[in-house]
N, C-alpha and C positions, 0 to 999 in steps of 0.2 A: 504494500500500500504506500502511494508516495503523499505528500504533503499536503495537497489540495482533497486528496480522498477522505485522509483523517480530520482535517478543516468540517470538510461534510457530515460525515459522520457523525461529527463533535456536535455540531450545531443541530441536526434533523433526525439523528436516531434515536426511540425513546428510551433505549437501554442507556447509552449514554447521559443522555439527561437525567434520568435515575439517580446517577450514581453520584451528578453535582446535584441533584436538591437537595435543599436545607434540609426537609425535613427523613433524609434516604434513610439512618435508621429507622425510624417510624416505620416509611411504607415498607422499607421489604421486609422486617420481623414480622409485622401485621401481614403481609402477604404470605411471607411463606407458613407462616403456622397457619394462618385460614385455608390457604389452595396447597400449595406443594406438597407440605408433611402428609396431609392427610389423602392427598390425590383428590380433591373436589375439584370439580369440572365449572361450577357456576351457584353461585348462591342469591337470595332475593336481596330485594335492598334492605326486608325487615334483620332479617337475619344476620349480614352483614353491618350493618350500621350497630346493633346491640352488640357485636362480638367487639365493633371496635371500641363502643363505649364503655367497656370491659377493660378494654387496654387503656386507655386515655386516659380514666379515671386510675388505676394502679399506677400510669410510670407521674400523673399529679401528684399523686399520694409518696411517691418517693425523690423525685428530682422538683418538685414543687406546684402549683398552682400555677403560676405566669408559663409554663413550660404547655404547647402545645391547645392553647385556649380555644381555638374553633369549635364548631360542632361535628359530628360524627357526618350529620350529612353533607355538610363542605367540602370535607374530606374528599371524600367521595368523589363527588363530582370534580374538584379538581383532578383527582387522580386519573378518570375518568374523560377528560375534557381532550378535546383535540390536540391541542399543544402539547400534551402530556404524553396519553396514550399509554396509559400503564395498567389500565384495567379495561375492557370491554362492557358497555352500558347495553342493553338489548332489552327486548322484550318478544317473550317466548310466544308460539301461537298459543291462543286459548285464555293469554294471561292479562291480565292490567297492570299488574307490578312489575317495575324494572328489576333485572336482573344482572349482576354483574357477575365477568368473568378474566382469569389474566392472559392477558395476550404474551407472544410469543417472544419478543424484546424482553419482558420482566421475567419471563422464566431465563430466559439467557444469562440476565444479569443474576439473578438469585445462584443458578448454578454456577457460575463463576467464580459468583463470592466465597461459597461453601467450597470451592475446590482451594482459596486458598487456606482454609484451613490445618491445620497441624494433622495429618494421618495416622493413623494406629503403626503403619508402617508402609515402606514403598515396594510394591511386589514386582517385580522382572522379570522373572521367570514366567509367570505364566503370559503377561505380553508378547514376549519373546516365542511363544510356542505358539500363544494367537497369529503373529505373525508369518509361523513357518507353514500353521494350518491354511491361510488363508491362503499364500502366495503356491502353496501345491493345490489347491482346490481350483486356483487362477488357470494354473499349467496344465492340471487335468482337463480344468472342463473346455480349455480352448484348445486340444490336442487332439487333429485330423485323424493322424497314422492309427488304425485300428491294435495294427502288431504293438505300439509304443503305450496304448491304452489296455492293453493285455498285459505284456512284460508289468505294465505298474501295478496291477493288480494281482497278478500270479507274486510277485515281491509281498504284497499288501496280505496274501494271504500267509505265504510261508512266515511271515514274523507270526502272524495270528496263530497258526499251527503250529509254532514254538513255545509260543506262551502259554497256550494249552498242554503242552506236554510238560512245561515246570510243572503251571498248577495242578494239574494230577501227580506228579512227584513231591508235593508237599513245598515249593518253593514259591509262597504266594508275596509278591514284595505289596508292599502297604503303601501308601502315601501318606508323609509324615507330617502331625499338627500344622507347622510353618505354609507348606504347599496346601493344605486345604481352607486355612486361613486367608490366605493370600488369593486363589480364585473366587474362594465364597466372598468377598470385598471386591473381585473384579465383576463377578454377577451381580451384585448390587449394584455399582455404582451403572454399570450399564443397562440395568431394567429403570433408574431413574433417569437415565439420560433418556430412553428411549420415550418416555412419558412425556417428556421436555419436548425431543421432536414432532412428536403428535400436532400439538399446539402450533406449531408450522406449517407442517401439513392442512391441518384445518383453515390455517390463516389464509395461507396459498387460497385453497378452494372458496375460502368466502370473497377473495379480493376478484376472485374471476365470475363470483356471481354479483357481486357490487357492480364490477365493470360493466355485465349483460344487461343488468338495470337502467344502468345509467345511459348504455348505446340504443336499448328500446326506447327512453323515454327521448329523445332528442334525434330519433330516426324518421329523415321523411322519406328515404329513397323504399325501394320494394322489398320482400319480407325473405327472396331469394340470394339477395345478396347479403345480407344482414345477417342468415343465417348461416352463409358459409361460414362470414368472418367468425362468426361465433362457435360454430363447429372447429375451423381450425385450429382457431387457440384451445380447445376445451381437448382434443385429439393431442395437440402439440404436450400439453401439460398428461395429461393421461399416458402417452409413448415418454415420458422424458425418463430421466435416469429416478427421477424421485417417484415418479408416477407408478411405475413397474416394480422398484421394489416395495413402494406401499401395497399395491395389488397382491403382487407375490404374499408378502406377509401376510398381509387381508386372511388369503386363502388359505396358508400353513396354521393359523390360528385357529380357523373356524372351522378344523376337523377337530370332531369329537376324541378321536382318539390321540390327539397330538396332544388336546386340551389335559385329557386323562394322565397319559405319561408325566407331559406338565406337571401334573398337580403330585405325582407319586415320587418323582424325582426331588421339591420342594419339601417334601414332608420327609423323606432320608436323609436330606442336606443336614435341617433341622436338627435333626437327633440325631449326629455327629457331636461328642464332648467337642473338638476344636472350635467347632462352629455355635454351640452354645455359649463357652466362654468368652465370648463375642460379644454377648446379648442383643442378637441382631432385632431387628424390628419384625414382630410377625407379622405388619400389611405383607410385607417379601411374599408370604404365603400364598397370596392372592394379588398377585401383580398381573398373573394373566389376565383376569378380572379386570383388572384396571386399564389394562390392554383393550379389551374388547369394548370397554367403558368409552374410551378414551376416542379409539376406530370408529366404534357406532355415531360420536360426533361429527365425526370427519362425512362420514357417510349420509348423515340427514344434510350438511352442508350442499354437497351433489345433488342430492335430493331436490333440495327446493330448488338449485339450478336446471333441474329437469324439468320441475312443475312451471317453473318461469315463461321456459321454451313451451312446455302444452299447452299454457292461457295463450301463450303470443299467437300458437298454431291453432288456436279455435278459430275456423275464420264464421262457424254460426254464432258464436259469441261475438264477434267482432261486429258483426253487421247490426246486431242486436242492440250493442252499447258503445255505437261509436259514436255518439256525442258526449257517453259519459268518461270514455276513452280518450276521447278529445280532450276534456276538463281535467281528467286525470294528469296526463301528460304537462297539458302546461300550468298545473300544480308543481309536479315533480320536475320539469325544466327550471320554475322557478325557486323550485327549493336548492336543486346543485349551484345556481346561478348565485344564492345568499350563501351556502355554504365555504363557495370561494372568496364573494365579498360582504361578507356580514355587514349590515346597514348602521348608522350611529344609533338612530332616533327608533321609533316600534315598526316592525314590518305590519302590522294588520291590528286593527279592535274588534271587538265581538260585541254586541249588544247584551243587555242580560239575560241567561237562559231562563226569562220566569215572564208571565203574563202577569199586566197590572189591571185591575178590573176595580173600574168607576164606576157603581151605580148609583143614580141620581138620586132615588130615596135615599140612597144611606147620608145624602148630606143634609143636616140639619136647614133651618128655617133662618133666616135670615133675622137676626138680633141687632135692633140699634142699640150701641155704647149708651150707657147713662154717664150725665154729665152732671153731677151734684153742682148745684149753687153753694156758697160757701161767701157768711155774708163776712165784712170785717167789724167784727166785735168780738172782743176780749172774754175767751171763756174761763168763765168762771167754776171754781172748786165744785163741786156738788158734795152731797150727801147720801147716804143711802143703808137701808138696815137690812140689806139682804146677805149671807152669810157667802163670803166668798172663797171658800172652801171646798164645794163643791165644783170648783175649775179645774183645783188639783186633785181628786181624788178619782177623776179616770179610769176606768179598768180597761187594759192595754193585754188583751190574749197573744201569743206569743205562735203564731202560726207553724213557724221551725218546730218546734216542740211536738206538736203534734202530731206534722208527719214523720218525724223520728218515731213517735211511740207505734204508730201504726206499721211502716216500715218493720219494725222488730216483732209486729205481731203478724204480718204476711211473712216472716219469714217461716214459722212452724206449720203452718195451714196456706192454702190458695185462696180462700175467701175468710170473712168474716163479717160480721154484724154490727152495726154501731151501739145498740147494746149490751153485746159479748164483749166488744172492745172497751165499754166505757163501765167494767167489772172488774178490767183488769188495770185500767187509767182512769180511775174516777177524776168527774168535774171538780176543780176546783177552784174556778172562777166561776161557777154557776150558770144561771142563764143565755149569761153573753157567751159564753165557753160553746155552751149547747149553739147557739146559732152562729158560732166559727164552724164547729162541725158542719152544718148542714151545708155551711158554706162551703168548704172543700168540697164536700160529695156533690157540691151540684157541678163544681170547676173539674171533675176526675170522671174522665171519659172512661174507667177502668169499674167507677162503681155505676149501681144500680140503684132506682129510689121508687118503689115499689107504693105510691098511695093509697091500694087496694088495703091494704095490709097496715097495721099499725103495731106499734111499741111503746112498753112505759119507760121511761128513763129518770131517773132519782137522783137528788144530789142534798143538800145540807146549804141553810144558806149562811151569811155571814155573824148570822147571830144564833145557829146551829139548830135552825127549825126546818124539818124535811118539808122537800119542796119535790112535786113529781111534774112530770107533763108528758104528753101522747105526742109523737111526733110521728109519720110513715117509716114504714121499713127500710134500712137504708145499709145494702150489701155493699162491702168493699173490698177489690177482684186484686189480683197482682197484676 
C-alpha cells in the first residue's frame, strides 16, 4: 500500500475511524461482548440500548459520573450513523423496531485488536504442517499425469499400511499435551475468524442488492438491458474466487452427515485432559451452528435480491400499478438524491394525523362581559355578626386517596361493589366522601351504575350519630 492509499483508508474506512474515536474503548468492549463473544447476528434496539445502559451506568459508577454522559440511545445512533458505520440500523420484515447489527469493518477491527493480545503461546508447528497440507493438496489436485496421481497415492497408501502394521504391533505413538494444545488454539482461532468472514460475505451480497435498488429506481431505458447488467455483476460475484468457495462451503456444511462427524469430533477434542486445561469456551461446541446461523444470513441477503428481480419481472403487476410505480420511484430517486446531499432546513411537514371536529352546538351562546359601574366614594368599614368560620372549615376529599384504596382492592378480585369497598375503607368525610364516590364511578368507563338496583351505605357523622343513605348499585371493573 503506498501513501495516498493509507491517506484513504485513514480518512473513509470505518475500521479505521474506530480505532481514532474518542470514545473506541466504549464501543468495541460494548460490541464485542454484545455481538462477537456471544456470536449474535443482530439485536432490537430495546434490547441493545438496556445492555448498554448496563455498561454506562457501571464504568459511571467507577471512572465517575462526567465520564460518558449521553444517552444509550445517542449512542446508538451515532454509532450507527453514516459517517460512522460501525453498526448496521435495519429493520426486519414483519417488524417496526429497528434493529441493529455489526458490520464487517468493526469485526475486522475487534479481531485485530484481540490478536494483539499476549497468547497462551505461539504454535509453528502445526502452521507449518497446514502449510505443507495445503500446498500438496495445490499439487495434487492440479496434476494432469494420471501415472503421477497414482504413484502419489500408491506412496499415500504404503505409509498408511505401515502404520497399521506398528499399531497392531503395539507401537501406537501419541501426540503429546504441547501438539494438541497448540492445534486445539489453531481450531479456535480459525472457527472465529471464519465467523468474522461471514459478515463480508453478507456485506458483499447486501451492497449488490442496494446497488439493484438503487439502478431500478432511476432506470428509464428497457427492463432487457437492465437486466443483463444486473445478471452480470450478480454471475461475476457468484463465479469469483469468494463466491465459489462460499458455495462450496455452503454445500460441505449442509450434509447431514459432515454436520454429525462435526459434532462427534468436537465432543473428543473436548474431553482431551490437554484441551481441558485450556478451559476452552464451550460455544467451540457448537460453532457449526453458528456456521449455518451465520450462512443462513448471507442467504436471505440473495434472497431478497431474487424477490427484487421477481416484482421488477411482474410485468401484470406493473401494468396494474404503474402510477403507483411511478410515485414510488420518484420517492426513492428523491431519497438517494438527499442521501448524497442532505438538505440544511426540513425536507417535508406532515399535517397532524388526527381529525378536529367543530360542532356548532357544542359552542356555547354568546355572553356579553359585564361591566360593573364602580362609583368614587370612599368605602367605608362595615360591620357584621355572621360567624366567619365557616370559610375555613371546608371539607377538601382527597381524590388520590381513593383510587389508591380501590386500586388495592381490584387487585384481589376483578370487580367489586361500592359497598363491599366502603366495608373495607369506610367514609370518613361522610356525605361529601359518599358523592366523590359517585363521582368517580360516573368518570370510570371500567365501572357500572346499575339504578334498577339499590344499596345502603352507612357512615358516623362528625358528632358520631349514624347517618345511612340508599344510593344505586355501583360495580367497579379493573
Amino acid at each position: 500500500m503506498d501513501h495516498h492509499e493509507l491517506v484513504a483508508l485513514r480518512q473513509h474506512h470505518p475500521a479505521w475511524r474506530l480505532l481514532r474515536a474518542d470514545n473506541a474503548p466504549l464501543i468495541i468492549s460494548f460490541l464485542q461482548h454484545v455481538f462477537v463473544i456471544p456470536n449474535q447476528r443482530s439485536l432490537n434496539q430495546a434490547s441493545l440500548a438496556s445492555k448498554l445502559d448496563d455498561m454506562l451506568y457501571s464504568l459511571q459508577q467507577s471512572l465517575g459520573e462526567h465520564h460518558y454522559p449521553r444517552s444509550s440511545g445517542a449512542y446508538l445512533d451515532d454509532w450507527a450513523d453514516n459517517s460512522n458505520g460501525w453498526l448496521r440500523k435495519f429493520y426486519p420484515p414483519g417488524s417496526d423496531e429497528p434493529h441493529y447489527e455489526l458490520t464487517a469493518a468493526t469485526e475486522k477491527a475487534i479481531e485485530w485488536l484481540t490478536s494483539l493480545g499476549k497468547r497462551q503461546f505461539v504454535g509453528t508447528e502445526s502452521r507449518l504442517l497446514a502449510i505443507f497440507d495445503l500446498l500438496r493438496q495445490v499439487v495434487e489436485g492440479s496434476e494432469s499425469d494420471p501415472d503421477t496421481r497414482i504413484a502419489e497415492l500408491e506412496k499415500r497408501k504404503a505409509a498408511l499400511d505401515a502404520e497399521i502394521s506398528r499399531i497392531r504391533a503395539g507401537q501406537v505413538e501419541l501426540m503429546d499435551e504441547t501438539r494438541v494444545r497448540e492445534r486445539f488454539l489453531e481450531v479456535s482461532a480459525s472457527a472465529r475468524s471464519l465467523l468474522a468472514d461471514f459478515r463480508e460475505v453478507e456485506q458483499n451480497f447486501r451492497d449488490l442488492d442496494r446497488e439493484v435498488r438503487e439502478r431500478i429506481a432511476t432506470w428509464e431505458g428497457g427492463k432487457g438491458e437492465l437486466l443483463g447488467e444486473i445478471f452480470g455483476e450478480r454471475d461475476a460475484i457468484a463465479d469469483s474466487d469468494q463466491g465459489r468457495s462460499f458455495r462450496a462451503f455452503w454445500e460441505f456444511l449442509m450434509s447431514p452427515s459432515r454436520q454429525e462427524e462435526l459434532s462427534e469430533l468436537l465432543h473428543k477434542v473436548f474431553s482431551l485432559p490437554p484441551v481441558k486445561s485450556l478451559e476452552p469456551d464451550r460455544r467451540l461446541l457448537r460453532m457449526h451452528y453458528d456456521w449455518l446461523e451465520a450462512g443462513e444470513a448471507a442467504q436471505r441477503t440473495v434472497a431478497r435480491l431474487s424477490e427484487q428481480l421477481r416484482r421488477y419481472l411482474d410485468d401484470q403487476a406493473w401494468l396494474e400499478n404503474k402510477r403507483i410505480m411511478h410515485l414510488l420511484r420518484s420517492i426513492e430517486s428523491r431519497a438517494l438524491t438527499l442521501r448524497e446531499q442532505p438538505p440544511d432546513n426540513d425536507i417535508t411537514t406532515l399535517d397532524e394525523a388526527r381529525v378536529e371536529l367543530h360542532l356548532p352546538l357544542d359552542r356555547p351562546l354568546y355572553s356579553p362581559p359585564l361591566k360593573p359601574r364602580i362609583a368614587e366614594q370612599a368605602l367605608l368599614e362595615g360591620t357584621a355578626d355572621t360567624d366567619a368560620d365557616a370559610l375555613f372549615n371546608q371539607i377538601h376529599v382527597d381524590k388520590t386517596r381513593l383510587l389508591a384504596n380501590l386500586r388495592l382492592a381490584l387487585r384481589h378480585q376483578p370487580r367489586i361493589s361500592l359497598g363491599e369497598l366502603l366495608q373495607t375503607y369506610p367514609l370518613e368525610q361522610g356525605l361529601a366522601e359518599l358523592v366523590t364516590w359517585l363521582e368517580l364511578a360516573t368518570a370510570d368507563r371500567h365501572s357500572a351504575i346499575d339504578e334498577n338496583q339499590t344499596q345502603l351505605v352507612s357512615w358516623h357523622d362528625e358528632r358520631g350519630h349514624p347517618r345511612r343513605a340508599s344510593v344505586p348499585l355501583i360495580i367497579f371493573s379493573q
